[in-house]
C-alpha positions, 0 to 999 in steps of 0.5 A, a space after each residue: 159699299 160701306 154704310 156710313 150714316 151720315 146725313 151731312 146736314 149741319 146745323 149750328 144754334 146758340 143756347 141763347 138764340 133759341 126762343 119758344 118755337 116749333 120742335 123740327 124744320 123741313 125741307 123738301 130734297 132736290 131730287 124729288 118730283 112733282 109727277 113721280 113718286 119717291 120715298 123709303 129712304 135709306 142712307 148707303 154710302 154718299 147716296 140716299 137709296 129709295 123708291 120711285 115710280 120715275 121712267 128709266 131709259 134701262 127699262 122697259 116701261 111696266 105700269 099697274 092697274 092705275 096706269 103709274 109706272 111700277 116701282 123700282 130702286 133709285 140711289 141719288 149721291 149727295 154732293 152737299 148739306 142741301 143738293 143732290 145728284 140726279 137720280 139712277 136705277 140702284 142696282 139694277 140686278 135687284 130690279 125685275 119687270 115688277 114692283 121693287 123696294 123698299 130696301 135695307 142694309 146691313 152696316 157693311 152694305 153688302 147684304 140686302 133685304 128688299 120686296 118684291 111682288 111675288 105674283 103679280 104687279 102692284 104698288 108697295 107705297 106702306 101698305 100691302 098690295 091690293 092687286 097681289 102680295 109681295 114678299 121680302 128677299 135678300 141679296 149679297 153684294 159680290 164683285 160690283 154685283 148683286 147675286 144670291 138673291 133668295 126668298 124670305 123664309 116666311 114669304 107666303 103668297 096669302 098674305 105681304 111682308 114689307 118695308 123690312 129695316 135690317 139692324 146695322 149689325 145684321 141680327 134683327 129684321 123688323 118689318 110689317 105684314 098683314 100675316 094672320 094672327 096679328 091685331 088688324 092691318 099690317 103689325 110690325 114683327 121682328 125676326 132674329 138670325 140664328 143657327 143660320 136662318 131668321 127665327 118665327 116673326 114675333 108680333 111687336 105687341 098690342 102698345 106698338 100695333 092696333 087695328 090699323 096699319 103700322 109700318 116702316 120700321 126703323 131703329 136707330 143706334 141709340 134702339 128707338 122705333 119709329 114707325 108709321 100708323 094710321 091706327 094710333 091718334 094723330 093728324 090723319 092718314 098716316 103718322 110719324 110715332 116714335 118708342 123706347 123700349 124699357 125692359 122687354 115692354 116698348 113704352 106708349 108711342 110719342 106722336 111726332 109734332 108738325 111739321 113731320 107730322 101733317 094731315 096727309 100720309 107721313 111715314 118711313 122716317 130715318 134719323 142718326 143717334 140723337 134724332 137731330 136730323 134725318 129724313 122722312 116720306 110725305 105725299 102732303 104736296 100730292 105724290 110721295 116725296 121725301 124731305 130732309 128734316 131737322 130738329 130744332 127742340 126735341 120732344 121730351 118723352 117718358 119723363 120721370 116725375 121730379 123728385 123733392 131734395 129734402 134737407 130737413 131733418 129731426 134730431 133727438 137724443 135716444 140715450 134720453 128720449 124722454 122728457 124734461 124731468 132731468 132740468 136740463 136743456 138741451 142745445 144742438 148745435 149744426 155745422 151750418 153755424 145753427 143753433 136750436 134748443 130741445 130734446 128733439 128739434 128739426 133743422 133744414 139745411 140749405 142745400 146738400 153736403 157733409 154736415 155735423 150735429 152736436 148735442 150739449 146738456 146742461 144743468 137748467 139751474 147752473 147752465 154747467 154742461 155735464 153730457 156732450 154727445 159725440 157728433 152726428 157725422 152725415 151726408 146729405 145728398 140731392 137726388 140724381 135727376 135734372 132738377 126743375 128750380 121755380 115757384 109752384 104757383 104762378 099768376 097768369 102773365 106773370 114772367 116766372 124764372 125756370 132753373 136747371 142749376 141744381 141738377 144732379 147727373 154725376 158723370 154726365 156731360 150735359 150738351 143741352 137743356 130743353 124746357 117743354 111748358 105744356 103749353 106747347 111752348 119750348 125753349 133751349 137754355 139752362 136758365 129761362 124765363 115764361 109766361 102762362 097766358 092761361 089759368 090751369 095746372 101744366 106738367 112743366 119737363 126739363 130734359 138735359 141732353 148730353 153723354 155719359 162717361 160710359 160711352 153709351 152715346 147721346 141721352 136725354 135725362 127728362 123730368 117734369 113737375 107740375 106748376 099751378 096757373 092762377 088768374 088773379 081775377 079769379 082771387 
């Protein structure tokens, strides 16, 4: 029962195949229906694990108040990229006569956490129950079964606790409750075991949580949430948001693009380290499904403002910084082969390396030197960050050149350069060309994806810089 995330899907571009075009694909799984509901995946194993309100012959048939099916755990093994076996009940220990899952695991996939109603029967579809409350519980696998099922220490009848997520190591518990005390609707609260036992639920904080409703909790290895909400601006009904944690503070959610994000309800996304393939919920073709999804381009999100290499600098001599009563002149002269006369000169140099300066004073009226100042040895060095190479200023239509050669990030192995215009245009290479069709100022982002030498796994480096779009017309 060992939890491998791995979500066989195999995607293979070239740097140059890719133009401008949307961030992600989707695709409907197999598996799901058009009568039945199925969502809240979670990978276990060879299988996709997830809730449905489908009919199974092991039990007997429950409904609720809108006369559907309650809901139980189903697992269907994946036999490819793109297919799936037909579903079964999961476990059926953990299956009771009333609303069962979302489900969880930790990395051994012996240890579960689960809801489960509590009282009465009522649907968990990323909300609390209208009809009755539900509670989270855990189980241990043992011997082909699931035994040691125990209440939540903070399962309480007055209020829900739902879609948990269980960090791979088994520390954290992350899930959403309509508890009193947080911002309204369901918040996301995160629980840490210790001594034994899960500590006081903290609330994920008012960047994370709104009025609304935010559930579906997840994280993956690389420590980015993503999470639903209806509370945050977006495309209507629930939406896919994403966060990174800086610090002890999450940043501002990055609202996901279409097509993972719709009009309708969008929620419980999963994705491996890189958020370059996963899954995730959707009832946008009129009951719940889950799609497999890929990303094309990724969104670049909390981009560091592009910092200027400066190679410009200003010589004096401080031995005689004082005017040219002495009749005499001064010459420095660069390691670049330069040549500038003055007590005090500017020189750029014209790109970043080890360099000299060296001052010669001569007699005005014999031209003999009679001081020769030791060099100026000194090292000029660029700025660690991706660096956006193009023209500040452009026309409207006109096709301007966008360089990532002169990036700076020693000890990182680039993978991928992604370039996001502000346009709602993106495209993928190290060199690119683009045309602004319309007149205006955009925050133009270069990310370099890649791995450093630390082995802390796949990162994205992100910058922007502003370029200005000028129509001619206008001149």
């Amino acid at each position: 029962m060992k939890l491998i995330f791995a979500l066989f899907l195999i995607y293979l571009f070239s740097e140059s195949s890719l133009s401008a075009q949307a961030h992600y694909s989707e695709r409907k799984t197999n598996f799901s229906s058009s009568e039945y509901d199925e969502f809240s995946p979670v990978v276990e194993g060879d299988s996709i694990v997830f809730c449905s309100d489908r009919q199974n012959e092991l039990f007997i048939k429950h409904v609720g108040s809108d006369k559907k099916g309650l809901l139980n755990i189903f697992f269907a093994r994946i036999s490819d990229s793109s297919r799936y076996q037909r579903p079964n009940i999961f476990g059926p220990d953990l299956n009771s006569p009333y609303n069962n899952g979302p489900i969880t695991f930790d990395s051994s996939g012996t240890f579960a956490i689960y809801c489960r109603n509590m009282v009465t029967r009522t649907k968990t579809r990323g909300k609390a129950g209208e009809e009755g409350n539900i509670g989270l519980f855990s189980a241990e696998y043992k011997n082909g079964s699931w035994v040691n099922i125990k209440p939540f220490k903070y399962n309480n009848p007055s209020y829900s606790n739902i879609t948990p997520f269980l960090t791979s190591d088994g520390r954290y518990l992350y899930f959403s409750s309509d508890m009193p005390g947080g911002f309204g609707g369901t918040d996301i609260y995160r629980c840490e075991y210790e001594n034994d036992g899960w500590s006081k639920p903290i609330n994920l904080g008012d960047v994370i949580n709104t009025s609304g409703n935010e559930v579906s909790p997840f994280i993956n290895l690389s420590g980015d949430l993503f999470f639903a909400s209806d509370g945050h601006q977006g495309l209507g009904k629930k939406d896919l948001f994403m966060s990174k944690k800086q610090g002890k503070e999450w940043l501002k959610p990055l609202h996901i693009d279409p097509p993972l994000n719709s009009e309708f309800d969008d929620f419980s996304l999963i994705t491996d380290n890189s958020f370059s393939a996963g899954y995730f919920s959707s009832d946008r073709d009129g009951t719940d499904d889950i799609f497999s999804f890929k990303t094309l381009i990724p969104q670049l999100y909390d981009c560091d403002s592009l910092k200027r290499n400066n190679y410009c600098y200003r010589f004096w001599d401080n031995k005689n910084p004082g005017s040219d009563s002495l009749k005499a002149d001064y010459e420095w002269q660069f390691s670049d082969g330069s040549v500038i006369k003055g007590i005090s000169v500017e020189h750029c140099f014209q790109s970043s390396g080890h360099y000299w300066a060296l001052l010669k004073i001569s007699d005005t009226a014999t031209g003999e030197t009679f001081v020769v100042r030791d060099s100026i040895i000194f090292e000029i060095n660029d700025y660690v960050q991706p660096y956006i190479t193009s023209k500040d200023t452009l026309y409207v239509s006109e096709e301007a050149v966008f360089s990532a050669l002169k990036s700076n990030l020693p000890g990182f192995q680039p993978e991928e350069y992604i370039w996001d215009f502000g346009d709602g245009k993106s495209v993928i290479g190290k060199d690119v060309t683009h045309k602004f069709i319309n007149a205006g100022v955009y925050n133009v982002k270069l990310g370099i994806k890649g791995k450093s030498g630390d082995n802390s796994g796949t990162k994205t480096n992100c910058v922007f810089k502003q370029v200005c779009i000028i129509n001619m017309k206008d001149l």
